[in-house]
C-alpha positions as CSV (number, residue, x, y, z in Angstrom):
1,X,61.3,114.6,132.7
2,X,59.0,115.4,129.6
3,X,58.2,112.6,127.3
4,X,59.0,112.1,124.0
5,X,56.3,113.6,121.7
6,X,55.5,111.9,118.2
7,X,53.3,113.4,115.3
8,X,52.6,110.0,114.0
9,X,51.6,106.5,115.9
10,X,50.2,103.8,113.8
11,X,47.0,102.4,115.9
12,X,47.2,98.6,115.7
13,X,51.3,98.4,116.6
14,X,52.2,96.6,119.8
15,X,56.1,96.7,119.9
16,X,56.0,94.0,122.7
17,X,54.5,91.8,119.3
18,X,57.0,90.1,117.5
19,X,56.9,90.4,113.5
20,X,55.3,87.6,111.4
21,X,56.5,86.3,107.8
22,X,55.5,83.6,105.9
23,X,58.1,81.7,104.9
24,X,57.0,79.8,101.8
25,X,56.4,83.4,100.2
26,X,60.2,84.4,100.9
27,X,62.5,84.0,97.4
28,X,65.9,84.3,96.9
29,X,67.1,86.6,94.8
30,X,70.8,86.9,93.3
31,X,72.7,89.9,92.9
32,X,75.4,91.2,90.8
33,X,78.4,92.4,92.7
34,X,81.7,93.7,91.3
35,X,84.5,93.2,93.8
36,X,87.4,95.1,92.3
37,X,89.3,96.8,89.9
38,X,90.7,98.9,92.9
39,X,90.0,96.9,95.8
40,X,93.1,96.0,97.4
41,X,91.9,92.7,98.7
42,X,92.0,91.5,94.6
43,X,96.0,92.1,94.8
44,X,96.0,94.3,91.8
45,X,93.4,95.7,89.2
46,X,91.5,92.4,89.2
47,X,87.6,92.6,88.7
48,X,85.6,90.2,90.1
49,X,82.1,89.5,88.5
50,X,80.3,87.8,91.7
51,X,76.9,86.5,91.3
52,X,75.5,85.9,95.2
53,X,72.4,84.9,96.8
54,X,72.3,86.5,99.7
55,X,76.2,85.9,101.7
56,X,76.4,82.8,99.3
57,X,79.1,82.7,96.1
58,X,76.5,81.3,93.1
59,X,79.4,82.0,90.5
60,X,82.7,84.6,90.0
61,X,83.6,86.0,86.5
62,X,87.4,87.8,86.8
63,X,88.2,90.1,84.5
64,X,91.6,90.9,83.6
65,X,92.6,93.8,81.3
66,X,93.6,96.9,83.3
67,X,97.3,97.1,83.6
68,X,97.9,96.3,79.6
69,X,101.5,95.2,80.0
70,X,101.5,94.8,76.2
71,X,104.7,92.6,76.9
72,X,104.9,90.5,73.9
73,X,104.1,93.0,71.7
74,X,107.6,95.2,73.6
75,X,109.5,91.6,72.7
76,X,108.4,91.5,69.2
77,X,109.7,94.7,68.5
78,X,113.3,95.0,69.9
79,X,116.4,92.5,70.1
80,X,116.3,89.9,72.6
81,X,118.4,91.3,74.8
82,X,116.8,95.1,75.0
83,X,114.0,92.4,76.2
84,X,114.8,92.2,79.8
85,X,113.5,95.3,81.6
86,X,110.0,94.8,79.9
87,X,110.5,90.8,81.3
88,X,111.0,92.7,84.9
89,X,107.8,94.1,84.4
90,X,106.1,90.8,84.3
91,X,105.6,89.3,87.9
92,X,107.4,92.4,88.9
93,X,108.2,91.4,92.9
94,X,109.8,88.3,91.8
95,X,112.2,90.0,88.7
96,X,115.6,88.2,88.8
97,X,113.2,84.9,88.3
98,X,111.9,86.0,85.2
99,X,115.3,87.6,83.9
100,X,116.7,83.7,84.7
101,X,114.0,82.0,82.9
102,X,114.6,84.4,79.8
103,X,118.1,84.4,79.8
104,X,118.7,80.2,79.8
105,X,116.0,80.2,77.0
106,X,118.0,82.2,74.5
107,X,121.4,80.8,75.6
108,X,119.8,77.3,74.9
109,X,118.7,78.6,71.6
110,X,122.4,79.5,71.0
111,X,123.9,76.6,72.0
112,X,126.1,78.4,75.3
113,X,124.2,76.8,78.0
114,X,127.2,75.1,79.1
115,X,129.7,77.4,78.7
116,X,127.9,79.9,81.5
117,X,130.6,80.1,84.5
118,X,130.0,78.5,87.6
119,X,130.4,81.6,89.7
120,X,127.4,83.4,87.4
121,X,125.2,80.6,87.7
122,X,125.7,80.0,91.2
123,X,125.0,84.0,91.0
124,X,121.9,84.0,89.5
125,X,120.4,80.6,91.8
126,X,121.5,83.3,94.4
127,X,119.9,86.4,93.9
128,X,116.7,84.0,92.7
129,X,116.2,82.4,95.3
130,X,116.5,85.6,97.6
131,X,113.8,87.0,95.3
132,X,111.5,84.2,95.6
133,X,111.7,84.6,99.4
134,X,110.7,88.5,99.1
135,X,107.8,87.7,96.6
136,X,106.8,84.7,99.1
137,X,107.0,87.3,102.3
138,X,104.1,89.5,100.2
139,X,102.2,86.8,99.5
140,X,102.2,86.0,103.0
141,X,102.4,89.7,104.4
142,X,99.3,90.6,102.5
143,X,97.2,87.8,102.6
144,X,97.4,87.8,106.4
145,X,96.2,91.9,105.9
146,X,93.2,90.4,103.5
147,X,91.8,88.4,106.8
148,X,92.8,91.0,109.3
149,X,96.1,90.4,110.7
150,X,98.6,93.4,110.3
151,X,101.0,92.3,112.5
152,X,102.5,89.6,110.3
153,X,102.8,92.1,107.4
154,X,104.4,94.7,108.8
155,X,107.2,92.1,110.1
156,X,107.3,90.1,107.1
157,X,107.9,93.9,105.0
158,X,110.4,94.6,107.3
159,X,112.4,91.9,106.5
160,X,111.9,91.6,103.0
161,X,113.2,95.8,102.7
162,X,117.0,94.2,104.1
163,X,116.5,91.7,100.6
164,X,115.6,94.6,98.6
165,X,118.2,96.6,99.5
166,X,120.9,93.8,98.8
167,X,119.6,93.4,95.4
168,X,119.8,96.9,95.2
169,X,123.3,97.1,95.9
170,X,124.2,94.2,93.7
171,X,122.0,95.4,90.8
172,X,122.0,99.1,91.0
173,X,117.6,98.9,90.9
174,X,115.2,98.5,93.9
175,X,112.6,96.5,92.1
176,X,113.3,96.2,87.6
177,X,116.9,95.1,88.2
178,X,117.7,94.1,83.9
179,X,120.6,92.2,86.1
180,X,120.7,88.7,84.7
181,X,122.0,89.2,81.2
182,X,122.2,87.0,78.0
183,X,125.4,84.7,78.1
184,X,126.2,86.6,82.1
185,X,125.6,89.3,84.2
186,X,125.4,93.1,84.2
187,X,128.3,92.8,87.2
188,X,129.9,90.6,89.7
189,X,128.6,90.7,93.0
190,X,129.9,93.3,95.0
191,X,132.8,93.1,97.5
192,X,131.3,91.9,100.9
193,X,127.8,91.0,99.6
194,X,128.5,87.0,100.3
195,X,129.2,88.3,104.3
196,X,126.0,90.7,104.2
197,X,124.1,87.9,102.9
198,X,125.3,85.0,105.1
199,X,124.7,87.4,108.4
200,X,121.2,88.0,106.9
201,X,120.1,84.6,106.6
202,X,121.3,83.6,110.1
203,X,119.2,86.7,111.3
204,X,116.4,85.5,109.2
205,X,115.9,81.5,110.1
206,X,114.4,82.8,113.7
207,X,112.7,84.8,112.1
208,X,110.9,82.3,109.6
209,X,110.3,80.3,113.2
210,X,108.1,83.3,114.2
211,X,106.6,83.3,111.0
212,X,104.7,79.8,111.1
213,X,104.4,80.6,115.3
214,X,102.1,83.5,114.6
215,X,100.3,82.6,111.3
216,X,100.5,79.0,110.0
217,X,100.2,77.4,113.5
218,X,97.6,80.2,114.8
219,X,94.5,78.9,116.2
220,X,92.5,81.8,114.6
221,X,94.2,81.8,110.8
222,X,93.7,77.4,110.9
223,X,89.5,78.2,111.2
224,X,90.2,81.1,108.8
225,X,91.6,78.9,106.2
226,X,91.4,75.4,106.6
227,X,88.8,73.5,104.7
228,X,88.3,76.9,102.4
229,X,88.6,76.9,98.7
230,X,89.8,73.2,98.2
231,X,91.4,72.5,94.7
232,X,91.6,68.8,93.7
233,X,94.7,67.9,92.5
234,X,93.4,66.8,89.2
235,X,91.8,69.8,89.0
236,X,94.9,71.8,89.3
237,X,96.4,69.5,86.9
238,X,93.7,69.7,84.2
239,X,93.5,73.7,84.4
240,X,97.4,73.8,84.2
241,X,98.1,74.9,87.6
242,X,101.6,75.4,89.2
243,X,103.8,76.5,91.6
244,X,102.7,76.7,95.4
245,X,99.3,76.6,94.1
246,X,100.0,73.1,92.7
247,X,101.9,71.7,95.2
248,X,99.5,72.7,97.9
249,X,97.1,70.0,96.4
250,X,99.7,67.5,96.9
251,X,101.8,67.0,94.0
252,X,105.6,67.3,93.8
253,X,106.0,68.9,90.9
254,X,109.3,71.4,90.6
255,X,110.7,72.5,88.0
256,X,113.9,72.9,89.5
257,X,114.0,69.4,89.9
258,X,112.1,68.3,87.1
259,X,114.3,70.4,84.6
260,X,117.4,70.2,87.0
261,X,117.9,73.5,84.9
262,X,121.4,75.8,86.2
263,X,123.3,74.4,89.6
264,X,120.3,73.4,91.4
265,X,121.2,69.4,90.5
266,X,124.0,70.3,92.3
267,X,122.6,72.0,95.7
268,X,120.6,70.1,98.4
269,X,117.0,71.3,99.1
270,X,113.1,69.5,99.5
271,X,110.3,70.1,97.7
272,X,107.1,71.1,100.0
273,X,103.8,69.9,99.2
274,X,100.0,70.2,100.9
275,X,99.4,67.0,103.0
276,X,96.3,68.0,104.5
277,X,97.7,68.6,107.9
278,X,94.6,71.2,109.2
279,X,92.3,70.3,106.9
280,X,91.7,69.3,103.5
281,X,93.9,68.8,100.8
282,X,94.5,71.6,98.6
283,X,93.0,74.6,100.7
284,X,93.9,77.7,101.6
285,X,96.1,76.3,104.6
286,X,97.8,74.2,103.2
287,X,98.5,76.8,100.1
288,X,100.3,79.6,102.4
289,X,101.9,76.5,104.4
290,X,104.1,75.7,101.6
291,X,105.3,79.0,100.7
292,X,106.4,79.7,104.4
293,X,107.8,76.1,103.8
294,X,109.5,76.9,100.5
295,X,110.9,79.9,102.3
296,X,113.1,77.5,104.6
297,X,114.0,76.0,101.6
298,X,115.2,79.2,99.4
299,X,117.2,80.0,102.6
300,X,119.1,76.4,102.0
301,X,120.1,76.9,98.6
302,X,120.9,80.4,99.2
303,X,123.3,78.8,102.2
304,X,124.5,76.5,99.6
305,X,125.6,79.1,96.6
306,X,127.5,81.1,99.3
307,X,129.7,78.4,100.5
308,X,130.3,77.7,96.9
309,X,131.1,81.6,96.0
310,X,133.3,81.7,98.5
311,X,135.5,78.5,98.6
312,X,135.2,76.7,95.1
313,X,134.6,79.7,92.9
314,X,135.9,82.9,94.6
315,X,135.6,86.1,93.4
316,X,138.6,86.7,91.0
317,X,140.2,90.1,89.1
318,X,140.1,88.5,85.9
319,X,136.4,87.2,86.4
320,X,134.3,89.0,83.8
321,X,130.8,87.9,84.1
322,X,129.7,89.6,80.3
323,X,132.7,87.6,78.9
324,X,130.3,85.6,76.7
325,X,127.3,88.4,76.1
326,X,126.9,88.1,72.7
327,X,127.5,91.0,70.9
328,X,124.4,90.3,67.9
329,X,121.9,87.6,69.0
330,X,120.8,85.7,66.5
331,X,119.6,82.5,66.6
332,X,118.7,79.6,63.6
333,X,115.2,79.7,62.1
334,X,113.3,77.7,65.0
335,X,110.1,77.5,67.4
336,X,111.7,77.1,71.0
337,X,109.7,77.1,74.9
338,X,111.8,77.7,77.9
339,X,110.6,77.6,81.1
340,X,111.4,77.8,84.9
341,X,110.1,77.7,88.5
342,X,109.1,81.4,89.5
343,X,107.9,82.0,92.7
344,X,103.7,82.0,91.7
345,X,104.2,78.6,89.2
346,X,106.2,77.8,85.6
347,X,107.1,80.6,84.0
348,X,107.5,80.0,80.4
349,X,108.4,81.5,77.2
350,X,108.0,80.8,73.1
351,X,110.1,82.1,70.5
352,X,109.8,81.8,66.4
353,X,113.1,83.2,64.9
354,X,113.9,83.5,61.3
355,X,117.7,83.2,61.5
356,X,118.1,86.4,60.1
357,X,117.1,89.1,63.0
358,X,118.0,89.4,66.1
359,X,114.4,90.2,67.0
360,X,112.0,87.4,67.8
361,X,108.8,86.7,64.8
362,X,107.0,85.8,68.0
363,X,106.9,85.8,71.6
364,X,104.6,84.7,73.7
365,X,104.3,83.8,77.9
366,X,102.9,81.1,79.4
367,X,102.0,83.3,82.7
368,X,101.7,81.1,86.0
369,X,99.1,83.7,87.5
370,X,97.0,83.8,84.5
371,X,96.5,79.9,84.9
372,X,96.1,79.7,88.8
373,X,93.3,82.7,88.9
374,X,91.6,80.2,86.1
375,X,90.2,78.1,88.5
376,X,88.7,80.8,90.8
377,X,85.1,80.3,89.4
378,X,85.8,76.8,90.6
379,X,86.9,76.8,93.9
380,X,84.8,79.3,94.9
381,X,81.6,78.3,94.3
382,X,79.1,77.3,97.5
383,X,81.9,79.9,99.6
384,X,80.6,83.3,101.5
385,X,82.1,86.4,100.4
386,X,84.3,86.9,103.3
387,X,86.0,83.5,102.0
388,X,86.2,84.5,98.5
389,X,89.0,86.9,99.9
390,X,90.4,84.4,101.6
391,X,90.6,82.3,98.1
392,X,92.1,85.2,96.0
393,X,94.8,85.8,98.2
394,X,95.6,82.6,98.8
395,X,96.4,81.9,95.1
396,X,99.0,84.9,94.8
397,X,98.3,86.7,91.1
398,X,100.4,89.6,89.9
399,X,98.5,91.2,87.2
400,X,101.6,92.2,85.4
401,X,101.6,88.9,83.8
402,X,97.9,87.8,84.2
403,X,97.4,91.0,81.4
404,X,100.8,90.8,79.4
């Protein structure tokens, strides 16, 4: 065998002699780092600023500004009710939530809130609450993807293409549906959706079982998330946090019950919060546990509306769910906020009308993911970069309405 020639051999190197620092002349040095606009791992075209030394988080800076929605400037500019598909656009995989919250805010500005039929609110609570469980399963789905499990994703996508599809067929759109209209809706439900719906959500509570077996209660996702990016409740509070982000640091806050806004007074469901259970209060964990939790409670309500669609208020011939669209919306001279309980937090909206146009003077949002990505310099602070992942995802932003 012929050894191994080399044209250069330094003459005082023994490899057998290990390599000698000094360590009082080592310094740390920080570095710049930009995680994003494309990386999918920042669930949208989020840049993150990232100041490290060494694996260690020293500060984050995110910068939003990449989608330019231009939303409010759309609302300005045509009447409220040529609005809604530029409201879709918003959180766009939780639409129907938005369309709600715009919708009651007008018709409370007109003075019909109470003369919206039973069987179109119990409607819209429906098709909400069936969105809120699809924009929970990608929040779930894709976060488990961020740390390295593609199994739960590619189940929890599976399941949330059958709620899809049943919006679709109800609304006519996969994802924009412009379905929950001013004073009603675009159309009744269609014939045989209550029995689709009811068969799905007995295929689906197994399902949600399976859910918390392989993720919330897996040994490996706990050490992955428990104890990581902990937000103290009164630092949610103070930086106007909401939502599962909220709740996951322990306070019951729900708008749905503190608004009792619609049916949901009348329909049975809890409200989730973080308790701690793997961890600490307020961390990752206990963030993601309360959307799989909320999940088993959308599927309540939505158990709830069916029973009352189809034995108190059936589906009738002379139902007409645009009977009260107005044909000109115009309401008195007045500053008005709405607001509701969207899947990511409190979705809200402000309006200055003149009384004499039918288009708003102003309107502005009051985004849920713009607050909740606020306190990312916060939270992840004294984390290691693989964690900083695990903190993004685990606050759920859409962009859409982070850069409206």
């Amino acid at each position: 065998m012929s050894s191994i020639q080399y044209k250069y051999k330094p003459e005082n190197l023994t490899l057998s002699e290990p390599v000698k620092y000094d360590a009082s002349k080592l310094k740390t040095e920080e570095m710049l780092i930009n995680i994003g606009p494309q990386h999918p791992s920042t669930h949208g075209v989020l840049r993150l600023e990232v100041v490290t030394d060494g694996e260690i988080i020293r500060d984050v800076v995110p910068h939003m500004g990449y989608l330019h929605r231009c939303f409010e400037k759309h609302a300005q500019s045509v009447p409220f009710n040529q609005a809604i598909p530029f409201v879709d656009r918003l959180d766009y995989v939780a639409a129907m939530n938005s369309e709600h919250a715009w919708a009651m805010g007008i018709e409370k500005m007109l003075g019909i809130e109470n003369d919206i039929p039973k069987r179109v609110e119990y409607i819209r609570v429906l098709v909400a609450e069936l969105n809120r469980i699809a924009s929970h399963f990608i929040a779930i789905g894709t976060y488990g993807l961020d740390i390295g499990a593609a199994t739960p994703f590619l189940w929890l996508f599976r399941d949330r293409e059958t709620i899809m599809r049943m919006l679709e067929w109800a609304s006519g759109a996969r994802m924009l549906y412009n379905y929950i209209w001013i004073g009603g809706l675009f159309y009744d439900l269609p014939v045989g959706f209550e029995e689709k719906c009811l068969e799905f959500v007995n295929y689906l509570k197994p399902k949600l079982v399976e859910l918390r077996q392989i993720i919330i209660e897996n040994h490996i996702f706990i050490k992955r998330t428990a104890n990581i990016g902990v937000l103290p409740l009164q630092m949610a509070v103070n930086y106007g946090c909401s939502g599962p982000v909220l709740r996951g640091s322990g306070l019951k806050y729900d708008l749905r019950r503190v608004d009792a806004y619609s049916v949901y007074p009348e329909i049975d469901f809890e409200i989730p919060v973080g308790k701690g259970e793997m961890g600490t209060v307020g961390d990752c964990w206990d963030r993601n546990n309360v959307r799989v939790q909320e999940c088993d409670e959308s599927v309540k309500i939505i158990e709830q509306c069916l029973e009352k669609l189809t034995k108190e208020h059936k589906r009738d011939r002379s139902f007409d769910p645009q009977a009260l669209v107005p044909k000109k919306i115009r309401p008195k001279a007045m500053e008005f906020y709405c607001r509701a309980e969207n899947p990511k937090g409190e979705l809200g909206f402000f309006f200055k009308t003149n009384g004499k146009s039918d288009i708003p003077e102003r309107a502005k949002v009051r985004a849920c993911s713009f607050n909740n990505l606020s306190i990312l310099p916060e939270i992840a602070k004294g984390t290691m970069i693989a964690d900083l992942v695990a903190i993004v995802g685990s606050i759920d932003v859409v962009m859409g309405e982070v850069d409206r």
